[in-house]
N, C-alpha and C positions, 0 to 999 in steps of 0.2 A: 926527803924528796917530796917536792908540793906537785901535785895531781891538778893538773887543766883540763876541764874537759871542751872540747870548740863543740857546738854547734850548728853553725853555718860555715863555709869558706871564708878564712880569714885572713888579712894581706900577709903576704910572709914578712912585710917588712915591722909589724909588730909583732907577728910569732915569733923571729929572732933575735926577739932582744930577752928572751926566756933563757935564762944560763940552763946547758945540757946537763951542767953536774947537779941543778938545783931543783930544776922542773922536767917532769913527763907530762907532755901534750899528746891530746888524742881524741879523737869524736868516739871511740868505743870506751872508756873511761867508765868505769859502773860507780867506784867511791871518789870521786873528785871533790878536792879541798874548795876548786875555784868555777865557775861556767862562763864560760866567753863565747857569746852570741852576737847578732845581728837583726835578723828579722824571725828566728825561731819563736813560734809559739809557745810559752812555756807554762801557760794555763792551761795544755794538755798533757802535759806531763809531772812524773812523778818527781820530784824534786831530790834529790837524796840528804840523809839529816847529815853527811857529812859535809856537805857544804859550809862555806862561810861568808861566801861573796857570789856576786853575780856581774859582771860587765858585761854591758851593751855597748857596740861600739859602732855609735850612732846617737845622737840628741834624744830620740823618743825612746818611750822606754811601756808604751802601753801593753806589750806582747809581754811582759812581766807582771806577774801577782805581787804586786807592790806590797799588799795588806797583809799576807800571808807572810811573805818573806819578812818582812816589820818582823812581825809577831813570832818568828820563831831565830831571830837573831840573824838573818840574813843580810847582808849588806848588800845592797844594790848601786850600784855605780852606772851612769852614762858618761857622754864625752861633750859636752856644750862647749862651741865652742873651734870644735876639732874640723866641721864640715862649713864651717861661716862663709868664709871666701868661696868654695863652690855656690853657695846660696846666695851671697853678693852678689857674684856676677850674672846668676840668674832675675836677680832682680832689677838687676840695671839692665839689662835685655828688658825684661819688661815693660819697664821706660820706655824704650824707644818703639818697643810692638805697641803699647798702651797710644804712644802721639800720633802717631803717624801708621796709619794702613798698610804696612809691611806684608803682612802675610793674605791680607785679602787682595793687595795689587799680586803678588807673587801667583796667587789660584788664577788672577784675573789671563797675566800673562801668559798662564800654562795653557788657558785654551785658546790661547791664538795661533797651536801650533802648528792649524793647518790653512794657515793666512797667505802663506810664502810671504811677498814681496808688500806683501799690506801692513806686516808688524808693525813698519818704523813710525808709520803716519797714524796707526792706532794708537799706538801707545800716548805718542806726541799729544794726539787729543784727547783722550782719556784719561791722560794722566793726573788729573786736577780732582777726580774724584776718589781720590787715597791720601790727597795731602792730610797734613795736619802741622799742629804746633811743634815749634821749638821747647825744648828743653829750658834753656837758659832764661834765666829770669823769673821763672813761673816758682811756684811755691811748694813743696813737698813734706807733706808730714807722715813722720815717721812712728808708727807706733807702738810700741818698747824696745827698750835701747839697753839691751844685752849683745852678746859678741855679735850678731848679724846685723844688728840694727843700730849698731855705732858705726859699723864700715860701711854700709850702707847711705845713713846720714853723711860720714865724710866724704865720699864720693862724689853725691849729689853734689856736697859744696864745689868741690871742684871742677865738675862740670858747671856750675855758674848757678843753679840752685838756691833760690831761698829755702832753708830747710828751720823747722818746728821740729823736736822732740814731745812727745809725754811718756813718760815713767816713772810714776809714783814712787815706785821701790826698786830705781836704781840704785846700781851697786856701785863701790868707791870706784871699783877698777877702770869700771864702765866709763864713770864722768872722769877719770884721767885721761882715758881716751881717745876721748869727744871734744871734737874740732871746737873752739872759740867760739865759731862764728852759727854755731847750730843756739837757735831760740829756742827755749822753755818753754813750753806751756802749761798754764798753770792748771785746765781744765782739759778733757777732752774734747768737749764742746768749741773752746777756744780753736783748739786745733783745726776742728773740720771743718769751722765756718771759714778759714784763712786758707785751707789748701786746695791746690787744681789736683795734686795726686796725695794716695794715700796708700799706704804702702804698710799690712801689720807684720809685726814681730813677737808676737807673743807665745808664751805658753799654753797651752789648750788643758786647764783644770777648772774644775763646777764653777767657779767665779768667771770665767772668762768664754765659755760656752755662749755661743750666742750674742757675744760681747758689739758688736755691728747688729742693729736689726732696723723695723723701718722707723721708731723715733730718732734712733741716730744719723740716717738716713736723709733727714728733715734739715738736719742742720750742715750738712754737706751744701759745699758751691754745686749751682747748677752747671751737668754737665760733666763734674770729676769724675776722674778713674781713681779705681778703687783696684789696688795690687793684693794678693795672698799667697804667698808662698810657706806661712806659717803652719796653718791646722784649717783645713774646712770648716771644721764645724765652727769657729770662732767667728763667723757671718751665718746668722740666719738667712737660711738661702729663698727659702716661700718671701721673703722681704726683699731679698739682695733681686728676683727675679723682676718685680711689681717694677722697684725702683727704675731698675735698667730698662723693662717694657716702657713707662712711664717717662720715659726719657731724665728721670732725675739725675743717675747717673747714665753717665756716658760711655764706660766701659768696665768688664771686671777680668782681671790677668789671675789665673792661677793655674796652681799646679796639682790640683785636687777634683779633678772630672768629675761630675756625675749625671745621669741621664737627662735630665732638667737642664742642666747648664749646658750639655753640649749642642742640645735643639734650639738654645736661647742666641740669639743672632748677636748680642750685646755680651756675650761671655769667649772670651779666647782659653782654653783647655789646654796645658799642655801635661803631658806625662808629667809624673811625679819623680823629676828631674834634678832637685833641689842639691842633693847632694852626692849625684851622679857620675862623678868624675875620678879619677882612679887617687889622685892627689886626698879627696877630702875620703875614700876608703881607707887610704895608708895613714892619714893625721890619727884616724877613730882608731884602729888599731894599737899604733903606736901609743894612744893617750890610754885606752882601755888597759892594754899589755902593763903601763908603768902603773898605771893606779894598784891594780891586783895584784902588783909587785911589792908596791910601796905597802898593801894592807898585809899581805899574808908575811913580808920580810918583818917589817915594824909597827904594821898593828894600825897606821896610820889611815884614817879614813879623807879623800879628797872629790868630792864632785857625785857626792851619795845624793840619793832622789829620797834615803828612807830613813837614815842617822845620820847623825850632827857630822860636822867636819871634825875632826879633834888630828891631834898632832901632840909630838911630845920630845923632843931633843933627848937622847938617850943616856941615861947615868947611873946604868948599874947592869951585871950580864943579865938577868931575867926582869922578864915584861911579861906581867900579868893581863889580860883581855877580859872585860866582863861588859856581855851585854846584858840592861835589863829595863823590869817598867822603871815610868821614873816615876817616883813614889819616896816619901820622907823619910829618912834615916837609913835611905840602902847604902851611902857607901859608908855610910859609920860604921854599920854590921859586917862590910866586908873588912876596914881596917881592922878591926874589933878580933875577928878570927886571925889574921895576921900577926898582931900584935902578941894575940895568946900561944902563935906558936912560935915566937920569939925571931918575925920577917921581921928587918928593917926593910922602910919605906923609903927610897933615897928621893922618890917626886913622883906627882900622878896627877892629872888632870881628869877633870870628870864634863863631859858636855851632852846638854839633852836637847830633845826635838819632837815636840809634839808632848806625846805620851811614852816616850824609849830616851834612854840615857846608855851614854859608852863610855865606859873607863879605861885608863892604860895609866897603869901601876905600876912603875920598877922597885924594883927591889936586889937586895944585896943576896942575899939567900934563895938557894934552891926551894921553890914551893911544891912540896910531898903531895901527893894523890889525895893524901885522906885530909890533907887541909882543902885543896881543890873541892873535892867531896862538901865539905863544909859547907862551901862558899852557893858551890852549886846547889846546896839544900835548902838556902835563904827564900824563904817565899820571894816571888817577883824578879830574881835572876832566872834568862831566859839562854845567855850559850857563857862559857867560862873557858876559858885555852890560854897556855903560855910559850912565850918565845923565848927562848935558848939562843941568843948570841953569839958564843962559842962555836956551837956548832948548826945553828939555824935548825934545830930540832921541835918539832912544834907537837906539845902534849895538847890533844884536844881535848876537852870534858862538856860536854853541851846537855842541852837539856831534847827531851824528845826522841 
């Protein structure tokens, strides 16, 4: 029986897909095998070493001790991907808030509400001070193009858009994606000097911090909106303000308020909306729910912030797990112990990331405690557990 512990309220429509006879879920849960969270803080709290896994079900994952978990074999998991389409449609809203005075004609109209019979001729006349441009034709660059930022780019096309991508380190899936008609760029610089809107999608890690500041700034068309629904801090804002006062840019759309920006007449605020809508709650769940299915049933790791992806087609009843540093000659030592206790090896993949490497070993033979023992004794092995097929019985041995 595998031990879920929730953390936050979680859609029932990924708690259900947890078989009754396979899992106990529960927010009072003391030794959970697994944690499935949300927005819980979990750098205040004490972890338990029975743990194996951590899902977030939701893109970010900064409310997790990422380095900690690393290091003591924890697998972290988020859902990229799962909330896109809420965050599309927010961004194409912003589009049209960003062209056209929507929401300051909307403030203008509310106080006219005690005009009576004067509205129709005020409005008539003052309507011309909210206009703005059309969408179509103008140019939009899109800046990285992962799940949000490819639906995003094809959209735009659709709507009549000239759209630029940059993504250095776009993924296959990605440019399978990705509408035909979306242009490359081959610099960043490229991109901003070509766009009227600009729109980021990135990830918010030390490289990309501050990734928008006032050099980059410089090479923006005068006049462009600048959208963020990604990560605040990926615009330096003491620069993002100057710009906007300065009239370089012409507008900034986000979803990341801060006291600065909400005084700043040139920044539209809106709640942290992104991914707010009941459809991209149930996606994260769902995608959370099968990931910590897929690692704790077969060991298999998919859409980890902290170890490699590894997978492994299953060809024999037991499946060895070892996480450790990666460092020279470790899985020789573990076949090495295997070998002397006379396991056949039927396949095993070995993938690393960073400084931590993950194994998934099957074997034809039941693996004994005191080989386990062994394995886990190897300097630089940091958790060791095996999966039982027959009966989905899972022997933990971890270190710590």
């Amino acid at each position: 029986m595998f031990k879920i512990q929730t953390l936050n309220k979680i859609s029932s429509k990924g708690l259900d897909l947890f078989p009754h006879d396979l899992y106990e879920v529960a927010s009072n849960i003391t030794e959970p095998d697994a944690i499935l969270v949300r927005s819980a803080d979990l750098h205040t709290i004490n972890i338990p070493d029975s743990v194996k896994a951590i899902a977030r079900a939701g893109a970010g994952y900064n409310n997790i001790p990422i380095s900690s978990c690393t290091g003591r074999g924890i697998v972290v998991f988020n859902t990229p991907g799962a909330n896109a389409n809420a965050v599309k449609e927010l961004t194409l809203t912003a589009l049209f808030l960003a062209s056209r005075d929507i929401f300051g004609g909307i403030k203008w109209v509310e106080s006219l509400a005690e005009k009576g019979t004067e509205v129709g001729d005020l409005v008539e006349k003052n309507k011309s001070q909210f206009e703005g441009p059309e969408l179509q034709g103008k140019t939009l660059g899109v800046i990285g193009l992962g799940a949000i930022g490819v639906m995003v780019a094809n959209d735009a096309c659709a709507l009549g858009m000239n759209v630029i991508g940059y993504d250095p380190y776009i993924s296959v899936d990605a440019a399978w994606n990705l509408s035909r008609h979306i242009v490359r760029a081959d610099t960043l610089e490229s991109l901003l000097t070509k766009s009227d809107y600009v729109t980021l999608h990135l990830p918010l890690i030390d490289t990309t911090k501050n990734f928008l500041d006032a050099e980059k700034f410089c090479f923006m068309k005068k006049k462009a909106r600048l959208i963020n629904f990604a990560r605040g801090a990926l615009v330096n804002e003491a620069d993002l303000i100057a710009a906007l006062n300065n009239r370089t840019l012409s507008l900034y759309v986000t979803d990341f308020p801060s006291a600065d920006l909400i005084t700043c007449p040139y920044a539209l605020c809106i709640p942290h909306l992104g991914a707010s809508t009941p459809e991209a709650e149930e996606n994260c769940a769902v995608m959370a729910v099968q990931q910590l299915r897929e690692f704790l049933e077969t060991g298999a790791i998919k859409n980890s912030v902290n170890y490699p992806q590894c997978r492994l087609e299953k060809s024999a009843p037991f499946r060895l797990l070892v996480a450790n540093k990666d460092v020279p000659n470790m899985l020789g030592q573990i076949t090495t112990i295997l070998a002397k206790a006379s396991i056949n090896i039927t396949s095993l993949v070995n993938h690393s990331r960073n400084d931590y490497a993950y194994n998934i070993i099957d074997t034809e033979q039941h693996i004994a405690t005191q080989v386990l023992e062994q394995i886990k004794a190897v300097h630089g092995i940091i958790k060791v557990w095996v999966i039982e097929s027959t009966s989905s019985k899972i022997n933990d041995l971890q270190l710590g």
